[in-house]
C-alpha positions in Angstrom: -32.7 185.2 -102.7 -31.5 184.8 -106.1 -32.8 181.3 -108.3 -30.5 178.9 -107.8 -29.4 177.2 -111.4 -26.9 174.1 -111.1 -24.9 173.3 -114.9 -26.1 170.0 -116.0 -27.3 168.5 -120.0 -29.3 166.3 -121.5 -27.8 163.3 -123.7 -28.3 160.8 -125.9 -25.2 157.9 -127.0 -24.4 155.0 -129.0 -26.7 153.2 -130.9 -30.5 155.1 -131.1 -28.3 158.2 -132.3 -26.8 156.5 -135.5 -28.6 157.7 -138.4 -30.3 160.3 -136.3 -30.7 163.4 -138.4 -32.9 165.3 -135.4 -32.6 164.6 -131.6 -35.3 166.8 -129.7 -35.2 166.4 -125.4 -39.2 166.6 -124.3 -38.7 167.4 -120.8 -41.5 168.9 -117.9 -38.7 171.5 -116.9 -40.6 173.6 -119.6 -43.5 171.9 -120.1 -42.7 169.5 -122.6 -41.4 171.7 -125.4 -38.9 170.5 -127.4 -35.3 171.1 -127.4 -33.0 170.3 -130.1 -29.7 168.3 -129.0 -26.4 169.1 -130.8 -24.2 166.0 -131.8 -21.2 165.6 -130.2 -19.4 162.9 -131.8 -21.3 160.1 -131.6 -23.7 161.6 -128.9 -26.1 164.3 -128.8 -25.8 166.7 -126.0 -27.7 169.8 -124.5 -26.5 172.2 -121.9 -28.8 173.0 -119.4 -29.1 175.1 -116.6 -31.9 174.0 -113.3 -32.8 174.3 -110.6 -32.3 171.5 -108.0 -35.3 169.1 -108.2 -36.4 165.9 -110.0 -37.0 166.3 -113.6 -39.0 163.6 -116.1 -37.7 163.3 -119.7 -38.0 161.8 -122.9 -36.5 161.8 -126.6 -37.6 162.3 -129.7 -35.0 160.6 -132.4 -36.0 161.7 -136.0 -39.7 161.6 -135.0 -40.1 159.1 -133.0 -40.0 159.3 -129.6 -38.0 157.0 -127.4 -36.6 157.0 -123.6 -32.9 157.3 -122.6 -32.4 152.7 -123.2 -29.3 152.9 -121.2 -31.8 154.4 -118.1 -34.9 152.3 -116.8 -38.0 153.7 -117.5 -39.8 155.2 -114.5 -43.1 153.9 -112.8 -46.4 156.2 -113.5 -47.6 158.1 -110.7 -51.1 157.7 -112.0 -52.8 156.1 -115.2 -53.6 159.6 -116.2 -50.0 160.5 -116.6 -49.4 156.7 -118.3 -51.9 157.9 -121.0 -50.4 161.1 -121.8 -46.9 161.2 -121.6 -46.2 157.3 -122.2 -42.2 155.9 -121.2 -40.2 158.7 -119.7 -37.0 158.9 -117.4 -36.3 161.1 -114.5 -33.4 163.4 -113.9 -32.2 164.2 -110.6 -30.9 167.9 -110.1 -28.8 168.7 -106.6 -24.8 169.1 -105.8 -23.1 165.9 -105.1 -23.1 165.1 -108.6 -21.1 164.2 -111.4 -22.1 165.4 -114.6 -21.5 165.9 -118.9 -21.5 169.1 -120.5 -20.8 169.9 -123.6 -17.6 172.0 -124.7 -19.6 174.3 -127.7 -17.4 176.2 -130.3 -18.4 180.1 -130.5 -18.1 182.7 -133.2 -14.2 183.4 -131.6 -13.5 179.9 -130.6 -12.7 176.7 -132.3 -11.3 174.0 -130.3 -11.3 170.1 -130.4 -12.3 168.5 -126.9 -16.2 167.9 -127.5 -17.1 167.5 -123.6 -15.9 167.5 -120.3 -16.8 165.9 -117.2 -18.4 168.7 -113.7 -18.3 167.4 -110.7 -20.4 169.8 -107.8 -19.4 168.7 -104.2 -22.1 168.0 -101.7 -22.6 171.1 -99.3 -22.2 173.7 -102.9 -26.1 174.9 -102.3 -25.8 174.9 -98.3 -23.0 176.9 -98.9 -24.3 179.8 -101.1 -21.6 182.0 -100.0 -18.7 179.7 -100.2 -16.3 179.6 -103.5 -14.5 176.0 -103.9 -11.4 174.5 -104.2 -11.5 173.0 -107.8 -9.2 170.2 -109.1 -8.6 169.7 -113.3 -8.2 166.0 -114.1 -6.8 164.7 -117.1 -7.0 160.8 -117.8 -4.9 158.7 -119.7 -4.6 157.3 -123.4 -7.6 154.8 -122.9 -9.7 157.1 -121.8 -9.6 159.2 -125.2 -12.5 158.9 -127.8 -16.1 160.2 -128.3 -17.9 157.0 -126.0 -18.4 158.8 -122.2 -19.8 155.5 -120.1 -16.5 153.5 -121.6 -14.1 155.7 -121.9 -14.5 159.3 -119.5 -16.3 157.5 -117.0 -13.7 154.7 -117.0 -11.1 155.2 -114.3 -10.8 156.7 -111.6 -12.0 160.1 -110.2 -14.7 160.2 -113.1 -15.6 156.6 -112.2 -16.2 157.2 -108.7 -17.8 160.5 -108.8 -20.5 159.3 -111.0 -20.9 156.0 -108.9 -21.4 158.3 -105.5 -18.5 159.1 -104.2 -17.4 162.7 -102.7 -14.8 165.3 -102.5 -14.8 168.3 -101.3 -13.6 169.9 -104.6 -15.4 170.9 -107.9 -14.1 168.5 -110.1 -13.5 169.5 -114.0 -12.6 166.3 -116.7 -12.0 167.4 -120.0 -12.5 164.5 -122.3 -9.5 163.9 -125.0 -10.6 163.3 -128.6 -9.3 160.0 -129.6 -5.6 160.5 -131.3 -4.9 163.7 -129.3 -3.1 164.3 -126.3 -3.1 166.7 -123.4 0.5 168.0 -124.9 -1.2 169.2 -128.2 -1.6 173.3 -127.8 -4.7 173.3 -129.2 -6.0 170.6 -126.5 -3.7 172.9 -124.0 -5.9 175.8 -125.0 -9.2 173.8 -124.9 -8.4 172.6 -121.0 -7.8 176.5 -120.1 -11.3 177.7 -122.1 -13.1 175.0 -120.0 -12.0 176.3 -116.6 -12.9 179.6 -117.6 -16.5 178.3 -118.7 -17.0 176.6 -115.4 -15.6 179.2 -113.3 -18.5 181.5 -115.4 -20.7 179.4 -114.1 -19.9 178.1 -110.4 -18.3 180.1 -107.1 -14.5 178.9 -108.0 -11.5 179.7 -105.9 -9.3 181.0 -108.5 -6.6 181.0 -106.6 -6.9 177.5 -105.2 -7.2 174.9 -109.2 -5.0 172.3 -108.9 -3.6 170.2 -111.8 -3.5 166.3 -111.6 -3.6 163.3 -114.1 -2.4 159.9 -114.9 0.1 158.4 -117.6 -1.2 160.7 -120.6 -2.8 163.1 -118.2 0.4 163.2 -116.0 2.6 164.4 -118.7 -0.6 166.7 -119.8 -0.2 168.1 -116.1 3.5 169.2 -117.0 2.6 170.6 -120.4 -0.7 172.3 -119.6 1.0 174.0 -116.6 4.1 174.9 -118.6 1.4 176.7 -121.1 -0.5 178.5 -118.1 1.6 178.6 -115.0 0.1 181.1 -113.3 -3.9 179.0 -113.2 -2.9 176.4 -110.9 -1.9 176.6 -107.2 -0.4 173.0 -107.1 -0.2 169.7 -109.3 -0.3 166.1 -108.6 1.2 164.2 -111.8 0.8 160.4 -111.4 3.2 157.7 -113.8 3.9 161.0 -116.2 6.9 162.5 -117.5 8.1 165.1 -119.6 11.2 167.6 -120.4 13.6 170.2 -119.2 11.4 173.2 -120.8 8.2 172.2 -119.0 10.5 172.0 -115.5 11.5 175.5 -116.1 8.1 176.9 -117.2 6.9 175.0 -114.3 8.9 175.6 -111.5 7.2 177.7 -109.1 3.9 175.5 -108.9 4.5 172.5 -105.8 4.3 168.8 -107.0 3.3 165.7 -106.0 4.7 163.3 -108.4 3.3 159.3 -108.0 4.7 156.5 -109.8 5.6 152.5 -109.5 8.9 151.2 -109.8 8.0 148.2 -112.2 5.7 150.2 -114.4 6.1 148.9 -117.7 3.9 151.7 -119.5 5.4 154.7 -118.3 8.8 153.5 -116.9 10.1 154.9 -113.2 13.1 156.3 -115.0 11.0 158.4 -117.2 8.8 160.1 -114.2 12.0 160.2 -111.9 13.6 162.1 -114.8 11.1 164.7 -115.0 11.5 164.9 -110.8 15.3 165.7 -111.2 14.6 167.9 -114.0 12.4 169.9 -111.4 14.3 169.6 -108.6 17.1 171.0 -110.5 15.3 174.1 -111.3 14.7 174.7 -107.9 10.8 173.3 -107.7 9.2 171.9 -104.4 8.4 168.2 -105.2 7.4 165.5 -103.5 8.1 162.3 -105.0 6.5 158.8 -103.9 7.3 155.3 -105.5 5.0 152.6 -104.9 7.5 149.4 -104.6 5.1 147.0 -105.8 1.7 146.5 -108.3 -0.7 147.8 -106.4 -3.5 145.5 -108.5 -3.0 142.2 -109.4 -0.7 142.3 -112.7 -1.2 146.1 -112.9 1.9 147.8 -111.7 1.1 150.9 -114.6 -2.0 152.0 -111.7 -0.2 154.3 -109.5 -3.3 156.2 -109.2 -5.7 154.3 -107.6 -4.0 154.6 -104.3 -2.8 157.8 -105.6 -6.4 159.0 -105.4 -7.5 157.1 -102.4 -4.5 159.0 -100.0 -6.6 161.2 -98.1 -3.2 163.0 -97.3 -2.8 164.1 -101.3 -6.2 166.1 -100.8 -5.2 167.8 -97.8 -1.5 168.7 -99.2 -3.2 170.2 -102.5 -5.6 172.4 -99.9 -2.2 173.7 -98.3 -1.2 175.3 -101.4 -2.8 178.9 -102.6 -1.8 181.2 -105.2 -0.6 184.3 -103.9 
């Protein structure tokens, strides 16, 4: 049977990284050789392939070497190992989990998201034979910038991924650059190049990607799809909007569209304009308008129940390109 290698990276953000010139990873996948990092914004990052295990890891920050200080250090298995290898964190390799990669330029490609967010559902190494439903999320305006832990990992399907929850979907985030939006074409290009790099990697269902986002990421869903109709199989835009053109390009891929009738960020009349727009053109939408907030003083958060309807998960799995 062939080695089993699940996507995953080193990194290093916020405040040991400022300054840092040289960011080496010192990890016992290869016997502690050093690896360089590659900054990515204000983080440095590594791509790594490995097999599923437990991993222990350190950094070494313009010669000085340092743990992970947003991690606990690990306990010693023996003084022996306390003398040699000093502080060190672990790093936990199986399916289930969410994790960062980095988003690397090549020779032919320039683009401007940085990172994106892989999420491998539980049952992807039982499975060895099995290719996966996948589903592209795109987040709103406060989750744009460099900062991962406060801004990718800060809402929603991200959020609970990395705190342990499941689905049984490979889950790609892209990660917006902060004063960009998913409407942008280069951005729009960016989200299609990242699909193609994870589908390199894992056992994807290419004819079973859906699209889905929230208030910036639910008018990304209507643009991105309007520049690549043919990738996605279904989309579920929450509090988004958008315009006649995108309807059109659009109209053959089924919709969910979410939204709350007090929302003062993205108003109902702009997402119910974008329905009408689509059901004009002849598109199969399904519309749903939460009648009141659905948090205390946040009636923009459509998606959180959005997200937590078992029933939108099945409907997207109904759905298969031809």
């Amino acid at each position: 049977m062939p080695k089993v290698l699940l996507p995953t990276s080193f990194r290093l953000e916020g405040v040991p990284v400022r300054g840092a010139k040289e960011v080496f990873v010192i990890s016992s996948h290869n016997l502690w050789q050093k690896l360089p990092l590659n900054r990515d914004g204000r983080n440095f990052m590594l791509n790594i392939d490995l097999s599923p295990g437990l991993y222990k890891y350190k950094f070494e920050v313009n010669g000085v070497e340092m743990i992970d200080p947003t991690k606990p250090s690990e306990k010693k298995e023996n003084e022996l190992e306390e003398a040699v290898l000093g502080p060190f964190n672990r790093l936990s390799i199986s399916d289930g989990q969410f994790v960062i990669r980095q988003f690397l330029p090549t020779a032919s490609r320039q683009h401007s998201i940085g990172h994106y967010g892989l999420y491998l559902p539980s049952g992807y190494l039982s499975e060895p034979e099995k290719h996966w439903p996948s589903i592209v999320f795109l987040h709103g305006a406060g989750e744009c910038g460099d900062e991962i832990d406060t801004s990718l990992l800060r809402q929603d399907l991200p959020k609970k991924l990395a705190a342990g929850s499941q689905l049984p979907f490979v889950v790609i985030a892209p990660h917006c650059p902060r004063g960009s939006s998913w409407g942008e074409k280069q951005i729009s290009r960016d989200v299609a190049g990242i699909l193609n790099e994870v589908s390199a990697m894992l056992r994807l269902d290419m004819k079973r990607v859906y699209l889905s986002g929230f208030s910036l990421g639910g008018y990304g869903c209507y643009a991105i799809a309007a520049d690549y109709p043919h990738l996605f199989a279904a989309m579920a835009p929450i509090c988004g909007g958008g315009y006649a053109e995108w309807a059109r390009a659009t109209a053959h891929i089924p919709q969910w569209a979410f939204t709350n009738r007090h929302d003062p960020i993205v108003p109902y009349q702009n997402t119910n304009a974008m329905v009408q727009h689509c059901k004009r053109v002849g598109a199969d939408v399904r519309f749903t308008v939460y009648e009141k907030p659905l948090r205390k003083n946040e009636p923009h958060d459509s998606w959180t129940e959005a997200y937590n309807t078992q029933e939108l998960y099945d409907w997207f799995l109904n759905h298969k390109l031809p």
